[in-house]
C-alpha positions as CSV (number, residue, x, y, z in Angstrom):
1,X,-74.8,114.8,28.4
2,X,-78.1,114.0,26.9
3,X,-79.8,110.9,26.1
4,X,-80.2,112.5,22.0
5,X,-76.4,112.9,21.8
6,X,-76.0,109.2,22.4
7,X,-78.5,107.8,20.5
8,X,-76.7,109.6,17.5
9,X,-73.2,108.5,18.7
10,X,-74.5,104.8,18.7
11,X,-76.1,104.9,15.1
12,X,-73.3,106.4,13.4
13,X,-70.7,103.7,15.6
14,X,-73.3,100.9,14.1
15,X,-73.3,102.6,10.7
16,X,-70.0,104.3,10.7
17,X,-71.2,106.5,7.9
18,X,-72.8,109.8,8.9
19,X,-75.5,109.8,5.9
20,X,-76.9,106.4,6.9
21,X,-77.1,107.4,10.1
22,X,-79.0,110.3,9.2
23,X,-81.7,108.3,7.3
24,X,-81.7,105.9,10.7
25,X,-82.7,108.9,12.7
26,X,-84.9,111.0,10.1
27,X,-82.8,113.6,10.7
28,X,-80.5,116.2,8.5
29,X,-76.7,114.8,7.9
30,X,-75.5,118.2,9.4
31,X,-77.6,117.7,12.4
32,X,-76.0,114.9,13.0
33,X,-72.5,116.0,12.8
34,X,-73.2,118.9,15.1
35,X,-74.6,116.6,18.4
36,X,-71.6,114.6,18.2
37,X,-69.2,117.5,18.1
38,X,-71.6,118.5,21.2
39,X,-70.7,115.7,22.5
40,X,-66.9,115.2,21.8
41,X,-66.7,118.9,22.8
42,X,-68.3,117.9,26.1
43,X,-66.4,114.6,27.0
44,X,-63.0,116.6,26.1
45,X,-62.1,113.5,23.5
46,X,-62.4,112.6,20.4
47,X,-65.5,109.6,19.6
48,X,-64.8,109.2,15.8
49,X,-62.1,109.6,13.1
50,X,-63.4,110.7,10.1
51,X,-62.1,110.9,6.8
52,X,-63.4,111.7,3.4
53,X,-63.8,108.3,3.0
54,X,-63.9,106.6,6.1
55,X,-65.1,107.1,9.7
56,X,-64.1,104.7,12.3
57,X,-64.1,105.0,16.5
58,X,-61.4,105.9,17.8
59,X,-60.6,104.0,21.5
60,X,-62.2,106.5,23.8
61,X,-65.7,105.7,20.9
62,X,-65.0,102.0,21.3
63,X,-65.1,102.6,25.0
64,X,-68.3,104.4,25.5
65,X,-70.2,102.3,22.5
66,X,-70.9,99.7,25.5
67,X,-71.9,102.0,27.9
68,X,-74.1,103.9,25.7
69,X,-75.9,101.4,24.7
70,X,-77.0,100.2,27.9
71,X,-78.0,103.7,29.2
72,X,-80.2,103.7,26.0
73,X,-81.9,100.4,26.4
74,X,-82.8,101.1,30.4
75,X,-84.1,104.3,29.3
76,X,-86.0,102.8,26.8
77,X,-87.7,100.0,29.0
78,X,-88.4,102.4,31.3
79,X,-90.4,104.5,28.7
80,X,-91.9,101.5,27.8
81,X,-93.0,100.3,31.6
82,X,-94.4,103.7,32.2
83,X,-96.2,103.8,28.5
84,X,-98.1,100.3,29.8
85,X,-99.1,101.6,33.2
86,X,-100.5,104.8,31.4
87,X,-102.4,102.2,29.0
88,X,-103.9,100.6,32.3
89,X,-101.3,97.2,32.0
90,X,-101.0,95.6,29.4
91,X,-103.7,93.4,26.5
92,X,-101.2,91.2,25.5
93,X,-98.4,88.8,27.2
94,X,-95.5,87.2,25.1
95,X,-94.3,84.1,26.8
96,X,-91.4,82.2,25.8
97,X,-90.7,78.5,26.8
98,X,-88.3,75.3,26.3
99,X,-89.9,72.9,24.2
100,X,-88.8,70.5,26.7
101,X,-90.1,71.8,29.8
102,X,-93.7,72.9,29.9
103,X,-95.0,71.6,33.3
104,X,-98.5,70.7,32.9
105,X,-99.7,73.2,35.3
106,X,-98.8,76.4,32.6
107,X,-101.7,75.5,29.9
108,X,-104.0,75.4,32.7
109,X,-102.9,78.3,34.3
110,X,-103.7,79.8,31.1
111,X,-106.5,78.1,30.5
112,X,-108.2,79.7,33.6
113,X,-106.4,83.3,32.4
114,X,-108.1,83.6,29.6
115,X,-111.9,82.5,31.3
116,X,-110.8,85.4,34.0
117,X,-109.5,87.7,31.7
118,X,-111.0,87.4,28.3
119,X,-109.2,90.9,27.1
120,X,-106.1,89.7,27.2
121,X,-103.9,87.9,24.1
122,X,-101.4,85.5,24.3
123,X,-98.6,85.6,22.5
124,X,-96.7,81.9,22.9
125,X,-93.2,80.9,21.4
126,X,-90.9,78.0,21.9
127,X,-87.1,78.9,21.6
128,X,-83.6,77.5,22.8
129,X,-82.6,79.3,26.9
130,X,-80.0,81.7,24.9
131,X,-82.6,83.7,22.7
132,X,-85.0,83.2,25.0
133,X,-83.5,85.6,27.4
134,X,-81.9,87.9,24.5
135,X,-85.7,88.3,23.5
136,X,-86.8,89.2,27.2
137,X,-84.1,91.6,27.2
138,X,-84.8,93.1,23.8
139,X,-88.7,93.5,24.6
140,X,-89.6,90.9,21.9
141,X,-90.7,88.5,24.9
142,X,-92.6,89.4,28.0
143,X,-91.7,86.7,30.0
144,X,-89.8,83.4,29.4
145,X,-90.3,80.1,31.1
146,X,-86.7,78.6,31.5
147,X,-84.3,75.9,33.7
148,X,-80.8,77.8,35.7
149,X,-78.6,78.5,36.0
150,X,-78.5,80.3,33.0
151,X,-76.9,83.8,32.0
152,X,-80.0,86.0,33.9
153,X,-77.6,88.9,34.7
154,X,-79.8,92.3,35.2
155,X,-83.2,90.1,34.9
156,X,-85.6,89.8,37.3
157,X,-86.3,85.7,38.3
158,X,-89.0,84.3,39.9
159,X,-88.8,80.6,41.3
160,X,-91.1,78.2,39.5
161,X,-90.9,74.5,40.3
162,X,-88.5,71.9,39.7
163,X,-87.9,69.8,37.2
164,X,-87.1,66.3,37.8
165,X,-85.6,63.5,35.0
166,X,-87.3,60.3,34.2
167,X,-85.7,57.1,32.1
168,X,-87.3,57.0,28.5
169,X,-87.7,53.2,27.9
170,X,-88.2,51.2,24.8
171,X,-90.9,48.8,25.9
172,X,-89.2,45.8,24.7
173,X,-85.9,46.6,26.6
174,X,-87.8,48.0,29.7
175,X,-86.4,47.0,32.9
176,X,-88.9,45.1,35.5
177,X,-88.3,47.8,38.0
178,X,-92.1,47.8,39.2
179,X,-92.5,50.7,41.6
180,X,-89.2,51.1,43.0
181,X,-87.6,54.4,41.0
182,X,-84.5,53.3,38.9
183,X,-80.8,54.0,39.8
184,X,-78.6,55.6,36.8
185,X,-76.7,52.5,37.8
186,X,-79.1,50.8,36.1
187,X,-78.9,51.9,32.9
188,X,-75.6,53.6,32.9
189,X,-74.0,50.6,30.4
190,X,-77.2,51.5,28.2
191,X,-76.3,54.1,25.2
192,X,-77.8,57.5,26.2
193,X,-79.5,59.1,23.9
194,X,-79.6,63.0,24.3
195,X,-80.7,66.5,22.3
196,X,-77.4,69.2,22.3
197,X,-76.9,71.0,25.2
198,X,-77.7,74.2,23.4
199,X,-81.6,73.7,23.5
200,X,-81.6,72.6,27.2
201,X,-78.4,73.6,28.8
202,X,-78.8,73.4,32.8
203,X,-80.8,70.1,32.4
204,X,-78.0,68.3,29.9
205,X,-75.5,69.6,32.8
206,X,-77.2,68.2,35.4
207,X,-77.7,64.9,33.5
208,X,-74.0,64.9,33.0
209,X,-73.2,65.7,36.7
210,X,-75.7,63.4,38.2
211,X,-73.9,60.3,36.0
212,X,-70.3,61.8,37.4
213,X,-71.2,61.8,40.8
214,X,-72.1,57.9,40.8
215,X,-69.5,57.4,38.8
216,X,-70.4,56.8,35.8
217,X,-69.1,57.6,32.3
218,X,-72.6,57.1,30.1
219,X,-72.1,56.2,26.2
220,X,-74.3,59.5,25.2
221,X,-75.0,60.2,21.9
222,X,-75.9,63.7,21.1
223,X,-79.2,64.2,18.4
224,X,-78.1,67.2,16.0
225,X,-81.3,68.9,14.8
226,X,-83.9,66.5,16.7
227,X,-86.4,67.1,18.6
228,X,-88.3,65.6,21.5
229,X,-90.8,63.5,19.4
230,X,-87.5,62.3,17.3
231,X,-85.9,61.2,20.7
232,X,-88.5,59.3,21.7
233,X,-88.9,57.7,18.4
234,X,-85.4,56.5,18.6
235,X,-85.9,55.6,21.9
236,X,-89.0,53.4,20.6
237,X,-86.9,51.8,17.7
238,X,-84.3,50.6,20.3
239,X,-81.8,52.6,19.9
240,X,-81.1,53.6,23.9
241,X,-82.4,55.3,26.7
242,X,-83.1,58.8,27.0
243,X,-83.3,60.9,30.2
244,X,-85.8,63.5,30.0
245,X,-87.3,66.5,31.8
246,X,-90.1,64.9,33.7
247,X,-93.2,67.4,32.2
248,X,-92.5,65.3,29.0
249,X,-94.1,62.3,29.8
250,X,-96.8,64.5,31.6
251,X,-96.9,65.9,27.5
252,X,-96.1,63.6,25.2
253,X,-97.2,59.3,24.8
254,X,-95.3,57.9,22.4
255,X,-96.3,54.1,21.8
256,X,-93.4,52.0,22.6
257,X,-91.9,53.8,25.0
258,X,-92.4,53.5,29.1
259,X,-91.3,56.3,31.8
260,X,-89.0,55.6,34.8
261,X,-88.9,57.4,37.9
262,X,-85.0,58.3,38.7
263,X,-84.2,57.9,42.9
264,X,-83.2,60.8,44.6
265,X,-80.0,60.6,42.8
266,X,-81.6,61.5,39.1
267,X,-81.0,64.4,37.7
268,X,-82.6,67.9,38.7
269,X,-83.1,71.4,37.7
270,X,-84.9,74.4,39.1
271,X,-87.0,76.2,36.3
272,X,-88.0,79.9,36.8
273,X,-90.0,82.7,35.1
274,X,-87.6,85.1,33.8
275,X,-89.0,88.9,33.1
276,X,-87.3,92.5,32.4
277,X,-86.5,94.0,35.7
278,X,-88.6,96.9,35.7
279,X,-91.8,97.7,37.3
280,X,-93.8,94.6,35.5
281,X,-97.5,95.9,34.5
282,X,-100.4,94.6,37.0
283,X,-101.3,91.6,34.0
284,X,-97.8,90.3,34.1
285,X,-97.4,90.1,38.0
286,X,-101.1,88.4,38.0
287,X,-99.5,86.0,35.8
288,X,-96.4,85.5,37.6
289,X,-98.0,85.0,41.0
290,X,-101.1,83.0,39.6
291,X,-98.0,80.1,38.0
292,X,-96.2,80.2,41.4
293,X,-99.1,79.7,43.3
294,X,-100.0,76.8,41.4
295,X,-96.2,75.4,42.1
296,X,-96.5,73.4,45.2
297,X,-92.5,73.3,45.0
298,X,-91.9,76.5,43.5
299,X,-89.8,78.5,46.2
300,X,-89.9,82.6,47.1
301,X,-89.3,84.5,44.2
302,X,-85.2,85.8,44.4
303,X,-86.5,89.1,44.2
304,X,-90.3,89.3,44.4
305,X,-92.1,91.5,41.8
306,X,-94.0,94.7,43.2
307,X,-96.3,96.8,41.6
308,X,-94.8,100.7,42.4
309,X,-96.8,102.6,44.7
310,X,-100.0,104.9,42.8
């Protein structure tokens, strides 16, 4: 079986129409035809039912779609990691991040990047955990900046802090905790103002479960289509508490609003740097070593990035 005969099983199963799947692959309708008889012939089953008017997969095709498509996508990353290493690395990176958690020790890990290494480009975009890693996967992204657990299955992680909660305030309502850290207990009867779960899953999970295990069943009120700045602008204009990740207030000052430390109770997630697991080029595991190094929590990568042997 070769990789060709797959690639022109998988656009005509997208397509389902041989001609479109010609044009898809520059290539003759007839040419097309013949590498998936080669390929029917050489499974012993039939991949596709076609008709005059219709062509559809048949359940062995619906079967193999899956499985062809992943063979496809390692060989092309593979292509890909080896077209890089021929180039000398690669010029540019493409980082991904959460809005919500960018510790303040990334932009000046960049910062010194780009006085080290004025050659290389940066490519930055914000974006929600879910097509964060779909983009990683996909080569649109490098590398992605992210909380866990999330959905990393056949990714490469490497550890990269934690991220700790701290109580949004409205300075009118503030409590007169002085030092001490607060205790969710102290503003569980407070309404708890929060973004969906879809742009921050493992921290909204671990506010939820941090609340649960004290016992507490918080009044939350969920922010459709806000964003950080909006939260704390409610937050300002009295309208509850918010718990958020703790880089925001190293980000973001918002007049009328004060920061609370949580106790050792508060809400926690770990964050981690999320790449393709392939060989990374030399510029990407500079980058990934130079962020963890500036961690002074950040644990042992789960499975530490190695250039291959020249």
């Amino acid at each position: 079986m070769e990789l060709r005969h797959l690639r022109y099983f998988v656009t005509v199963a997208e397509e389902l129409h041989f001609g479109r799947a010609a044009e898809r692959l520059h290539v003759a309708q007839p040419a097309v035809s013949e590498q998936i008889r080669r390929l029917e012939d050489e499974l012993g089953v039939r991949l596709l039912r076609r008709s005059s008017r219709v062509v559809e997969l048949t359940e062995p095709g619906r079967a193999l779609l899956d499985d062809a498509r992943r063979l496809l996508e390692q060989a092309d990353a593979a292509t890909r990691s080896l077209q890089r290493w021929r180039r000398g690395g690669q010029a540019r990176l493409r980082l991904g991040y959460l809005v919500d958690t960018v510790p303040a020790t990334l932009p000046l890990v960049l910062s010194s990047w780009r006085d080290d290494r004025p050659g290389v480009q940066f490519e930055m975009r914000a974006g929600r955990p879910a097509q964060l890693l779909a983009d990683v996967r996909s080569d649109r992204l490098d590398v992605a900046l992210i909380t866990l657990p999330a959905s990393t299955d056949g990714l490469r992680i490497t550890a990269a802090g934690e991220e700790r909660a701290v109580v949004a305030v409205g300075t009118g309502s503030s409590p007169d905790a002085g030092p001490a850290p607060l205790r969710l207990c102290d503003i569980a009867g407070a309404p708890v103002l929060t973004l969906p779960r879809e742009r921050n899953p493992g921290f909204f999970d671990a506010v939820v479960a941090a609340f649960h295990a004290g016992g507490h069943a918080p009044d939350m009120t969920v922010l459709d289509g806000g964003t950080v700045e909006h939260l704390l602008l409610e937050v300002a204009a009295g309208g509850g508490v918010a718990l958020v990740p703790a880089s925001v207030q190293d980000r973001l000052v918002t007049p009328g609003v004060t920061f609370h430390l949580l106790d050792d109770a508060g809400p926690r997630v770990a964050r981690a740097l999320v790449t393709r697991d392939e060989v990374p080029s030399a510029t990407l595991l500079e980058l990934l070593r130079r962020f963890s190094s500036a961690l002074p929590r950040a644990g042992r990568p789960r499975r530490e990035p190695e250039l291959a042997a020249a």
